[in-house]
N, C-alpha and C positions, 0 to 999 in steps of 0.2 A: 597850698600843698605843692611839691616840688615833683618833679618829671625825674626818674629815677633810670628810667634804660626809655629806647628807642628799637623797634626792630623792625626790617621791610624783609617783604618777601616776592616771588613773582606768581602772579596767578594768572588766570586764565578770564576774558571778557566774556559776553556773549557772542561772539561773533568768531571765539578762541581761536583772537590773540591776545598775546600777555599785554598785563595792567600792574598796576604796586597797589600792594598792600600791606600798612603798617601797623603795626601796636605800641600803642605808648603805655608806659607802666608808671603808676605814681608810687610815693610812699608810702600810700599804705596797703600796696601790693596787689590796687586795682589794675585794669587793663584795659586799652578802652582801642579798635582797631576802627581803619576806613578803607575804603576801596577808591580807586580811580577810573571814572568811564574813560572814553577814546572816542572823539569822534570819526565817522567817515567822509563827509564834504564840509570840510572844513575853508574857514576864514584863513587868508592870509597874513590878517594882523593880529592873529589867537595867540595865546602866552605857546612857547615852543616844548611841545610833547620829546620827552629825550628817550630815540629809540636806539638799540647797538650797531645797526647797520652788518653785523655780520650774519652773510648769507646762510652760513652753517645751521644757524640756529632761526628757528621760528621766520624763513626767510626773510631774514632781516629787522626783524619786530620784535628782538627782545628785548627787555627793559634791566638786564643787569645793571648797567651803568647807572641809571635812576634808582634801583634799588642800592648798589653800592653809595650812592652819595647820600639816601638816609640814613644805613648803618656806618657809613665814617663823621664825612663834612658836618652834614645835619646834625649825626647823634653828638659830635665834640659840643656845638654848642650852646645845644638846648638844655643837653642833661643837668638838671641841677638848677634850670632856669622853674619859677615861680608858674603852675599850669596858670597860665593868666592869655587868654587867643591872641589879644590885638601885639602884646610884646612879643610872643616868639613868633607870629608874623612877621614883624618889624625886622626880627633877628634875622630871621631867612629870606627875606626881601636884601635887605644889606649883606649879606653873606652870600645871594648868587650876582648883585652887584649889575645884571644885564637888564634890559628896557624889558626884553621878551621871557626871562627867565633859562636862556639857553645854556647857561652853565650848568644848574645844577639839575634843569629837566622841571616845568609847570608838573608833570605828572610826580616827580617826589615829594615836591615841597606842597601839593594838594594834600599826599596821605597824610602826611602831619599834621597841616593847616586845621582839617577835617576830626582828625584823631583829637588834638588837643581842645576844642569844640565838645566833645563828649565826654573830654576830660571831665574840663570844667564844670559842665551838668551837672556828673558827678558828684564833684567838691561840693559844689550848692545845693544839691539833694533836689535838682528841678529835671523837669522830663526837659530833651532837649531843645523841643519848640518852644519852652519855657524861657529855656537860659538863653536861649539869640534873640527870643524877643523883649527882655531886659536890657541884655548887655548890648544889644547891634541897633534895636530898632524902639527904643524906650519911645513911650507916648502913642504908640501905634499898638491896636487894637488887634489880635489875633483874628482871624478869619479865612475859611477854608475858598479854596481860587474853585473858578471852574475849571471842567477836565477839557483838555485840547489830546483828544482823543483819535491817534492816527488808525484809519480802518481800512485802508487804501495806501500802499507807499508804489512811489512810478521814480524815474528818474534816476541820482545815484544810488538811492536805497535798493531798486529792483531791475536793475540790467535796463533804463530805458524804455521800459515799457509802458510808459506815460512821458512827455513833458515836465508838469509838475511833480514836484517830489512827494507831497503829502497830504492826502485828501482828510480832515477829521473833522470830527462830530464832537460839538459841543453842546453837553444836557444845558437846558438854561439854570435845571437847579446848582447848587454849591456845596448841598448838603450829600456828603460821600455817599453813605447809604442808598440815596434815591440818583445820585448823577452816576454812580458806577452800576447800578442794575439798569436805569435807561441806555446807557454806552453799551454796556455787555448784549444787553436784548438786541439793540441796533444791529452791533455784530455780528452775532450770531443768526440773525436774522437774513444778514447780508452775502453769509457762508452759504446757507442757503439759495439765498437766489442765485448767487452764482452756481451753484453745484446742478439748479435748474437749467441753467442755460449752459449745462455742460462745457467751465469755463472752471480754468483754477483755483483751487482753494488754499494753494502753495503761499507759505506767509514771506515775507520781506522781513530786513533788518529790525525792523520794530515791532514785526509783528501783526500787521495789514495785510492783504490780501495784494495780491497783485496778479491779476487775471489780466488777460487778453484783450480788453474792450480798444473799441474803435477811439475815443478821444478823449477829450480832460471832462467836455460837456455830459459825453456819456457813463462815464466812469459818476459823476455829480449826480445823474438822474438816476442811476439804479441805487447810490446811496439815499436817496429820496420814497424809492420804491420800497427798499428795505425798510428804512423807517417808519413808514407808512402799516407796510405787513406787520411788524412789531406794536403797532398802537400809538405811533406819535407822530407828527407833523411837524414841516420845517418851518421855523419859528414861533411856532405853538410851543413844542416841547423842546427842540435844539436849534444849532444853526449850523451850518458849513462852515470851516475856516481853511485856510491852503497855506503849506509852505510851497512856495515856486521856488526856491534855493537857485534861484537865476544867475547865479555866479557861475554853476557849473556850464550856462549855454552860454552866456556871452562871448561875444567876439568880433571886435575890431569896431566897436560902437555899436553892435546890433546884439539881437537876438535869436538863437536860430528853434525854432521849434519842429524839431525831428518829426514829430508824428505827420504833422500838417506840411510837412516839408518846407516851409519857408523859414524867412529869415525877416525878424521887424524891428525896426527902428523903437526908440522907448517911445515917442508920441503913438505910433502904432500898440505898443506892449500897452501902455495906459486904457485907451480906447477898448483894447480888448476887453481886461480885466474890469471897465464900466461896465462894460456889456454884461458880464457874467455874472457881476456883482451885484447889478438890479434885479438879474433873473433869478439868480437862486438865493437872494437876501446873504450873500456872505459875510460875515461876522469878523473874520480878520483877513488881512494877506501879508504872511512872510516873507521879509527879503525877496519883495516882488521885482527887485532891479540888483544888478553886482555890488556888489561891496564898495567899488570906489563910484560910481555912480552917482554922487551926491545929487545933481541937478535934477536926474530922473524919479530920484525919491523925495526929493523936495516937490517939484512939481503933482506926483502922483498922490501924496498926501494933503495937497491942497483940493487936488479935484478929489479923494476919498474922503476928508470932511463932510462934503456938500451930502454925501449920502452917507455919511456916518458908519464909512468903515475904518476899520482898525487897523492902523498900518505899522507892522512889529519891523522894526531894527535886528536881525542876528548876525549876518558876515559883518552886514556891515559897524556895528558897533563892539562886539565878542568882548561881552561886557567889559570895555576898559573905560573908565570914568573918563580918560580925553576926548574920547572917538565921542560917547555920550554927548559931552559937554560942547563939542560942535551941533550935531543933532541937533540938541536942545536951539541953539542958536540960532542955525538955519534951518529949524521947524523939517528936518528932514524924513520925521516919524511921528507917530504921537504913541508910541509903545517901547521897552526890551526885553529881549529876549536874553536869560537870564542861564550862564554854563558855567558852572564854578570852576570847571577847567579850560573854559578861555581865559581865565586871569590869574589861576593859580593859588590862590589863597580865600581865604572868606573874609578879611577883613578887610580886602579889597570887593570882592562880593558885595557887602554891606554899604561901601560907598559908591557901588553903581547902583543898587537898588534905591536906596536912600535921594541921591542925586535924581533918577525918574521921579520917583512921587514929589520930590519938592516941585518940579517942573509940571504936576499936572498929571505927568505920563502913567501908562499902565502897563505893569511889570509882569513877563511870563516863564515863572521856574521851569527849565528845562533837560531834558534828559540827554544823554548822546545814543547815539545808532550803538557804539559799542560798549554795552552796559556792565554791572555788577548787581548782587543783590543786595546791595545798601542802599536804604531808604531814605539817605541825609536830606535829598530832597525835598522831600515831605514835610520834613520837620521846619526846614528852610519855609518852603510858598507859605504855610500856615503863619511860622512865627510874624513873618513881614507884610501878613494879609494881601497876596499878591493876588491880583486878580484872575490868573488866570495858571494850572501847572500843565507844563507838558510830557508826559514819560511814556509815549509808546499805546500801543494798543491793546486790546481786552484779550490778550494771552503771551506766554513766555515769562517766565518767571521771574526774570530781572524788570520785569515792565510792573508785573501785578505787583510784586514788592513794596511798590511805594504806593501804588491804591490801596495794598492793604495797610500801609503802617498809616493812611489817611482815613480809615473806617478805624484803627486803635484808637487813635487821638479821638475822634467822634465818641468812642466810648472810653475818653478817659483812662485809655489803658499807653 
């Protein structure tokens, strides 16, 4: 079925600033629309978000230009083109012609990439976890990830007020119905204790709490205590896992840890993260070292084998199958971490995901700080059985979004 019009418009993130959002129209006069997140500590080698730069507007964060290049560039010449994802990816890959996507803006050519994905569902009469996991991911088994549940955000998500950037709870089930009421319980459980020790219950970017506590260990034990109050046990019922988005502290070979006041070297930064990681049993650690960093994350995943933690790639890989494809090489992870707008398209998406599991590795769909209410996500972790999805914490509506469109799929809806 053929692609009949194109239209972008600009709307508002959660974090409101503007994002694109498109509609593609077929012939037979269906509509099928996507939204684009934004991240806020973002990778340096992420596909290039195209903002206007004029102060006038939205201080500088408007996305007319990215909108403008889906209703001219883009719509000349897809209209007309076959909804078929991998070919009008291909078109729009060769039509913005740059390594990063900075011509025509990673954030236009996502609405589309996304839109025509839903297109195609359509045409095939399948829900859309369906249609990616035929068309992207054939041979692999559909299956719902666990939730990497942020309940805590410190760092750039919350003005600094932790070191690490994301403290979350991971139910050990998979099954949405019982891993989002054990997360929600946690939480709110947690809101509590804090509210006890008369300490903020102000949320951060994702939607975690970001109180006052004295340090990364303490902020880890009252999530411990909450969970506890709640009815479950860490590693009984969930585990700890941490983004440290350590890109934003490094500096000049080190690492500075504002709360603690010091600065440490990565053999220091490893040594720590042992430490923490036998005592609270943590389950993963994110971009525990910068983005260019290779030797430090080499290293640190070799000592995080020995005790079997999970060491996820995000600056540093921003899902592009090259950045990957080193990784893989020099064993510099054994995870990634999965943003369909660090690459811009899903059918590039698909060959970073595809490229992890052939390696062994374990793949975790992820959300940006600056969200939408589109659950494409969802349908993503699911369709490519990813082990693990990450979208924010147990409130704000673009976060529940994709928990709930992961309790439809559980009921077949």
């Amino acid at each position: 079925m053929k692609i009949t019009n194109i239209h972008a418009i600009e709307i508002l993130d959660s974090r409101g600033n503007p994002t694109v959002r498109s509609f593609l129209t077929l012939e037979d006069g269906s509509i099928h629309s996507s939204s684009v997140p934004s991240g806020a500590s973002t990778g340096s080698h992420e596909a290039a978000e195209l903002r206007d730069g004029d102060s006038k507007r939205y201080g500088g964060k408007g996305v007319q230009k990215a909108v403008e290049n889906v209703n001219n560039a883009i719509k000349n010449v897809v209209v007309g083109m076959n909804a078929d994802p991998d070919s009008v990816d291909s078109r729009l890959i060769d039509l913005d012609g740059t390594h990063d996507k900075s011509r025509l803006g990673a954030n236009a050519i996502l609405s589309v990439s996304q839109a025509i994905v839903r297109a195609a569902a359509h045409v095939e009469k399948e829900p859309l976890w369906g249609y990616m996991n035929e068309y992207y991911f054939s041979g692999t088994k559909p299956s719902f990830p666990q939730l990497l549940v942020n309940i805590v955000n410190g760092g750039k998500h919350a003005s600094w007020n932790f070191d690490i950037q994301e403290f979350m709870v991971v139910p050990n089930s998979n099954i949405p119905s019982e891993s989002i009421r054990i997360a929600a319980e946690i939480f709110h459980s947690l809101g509590k204790t804090l509210k006890d020790k008369k300490l903020s219950i102000l949320l951060g970017d994702e939607g975690g709490y970001s109180p006052a506590l004295s340090s990364n260990e303490e902020v880890m034990d009252t999530i411990l205590s909450a969970g506890k109050n709640a009815g479950y046990e860490n590693v009984k019922d969930f585990r700890i896992s941490l983004d440290v988005a350590s890109t934003e502290f490094f500096k000049e070979g080190k690492y500075e840890f504002k709360k603690q006041n010091k600065w440490l070297t990565p053999e220091e930064l490893t040594e720590y993260y042992s430490q923490i990681g036998q005592k609270y049993f943590i389950l993963s650690f994110e971009d525990a070292f910068a983005e260019d960093d290779w030797d430090a994350h080499k290293n640190f995943t070799d000592m995080a084998e020995r005790f079997k933690f999970i060491t996820i790639g995000d600056d540093l890989f921003v899902t592009n199958p090259e950045r990957i494809a080193r990784g893989i090489k020099e064993k510099a992870a054994n995870a990634v971490l999965v943003k369909v707008n660090q690459i811009g398209t899903i059918k590039e998406t698909a060959e970073a995901i595809n490229m992890t599991r052939r390696a062994g590795w374990k793949t975790a769909i992820s959300h940006r700080s600056g969200e939408t209410e589109d659950s494409f996500i969802a349908d993503l972790a699911y369709s490519c059985g990813s082990e693990f999805i990450k979208t924010g914490s147990m409130a704000r509506s673009e976060r529940l979004a994709k928990y709930n469109r992961l309790l439809e799929i559980e009921n077949n809806l």
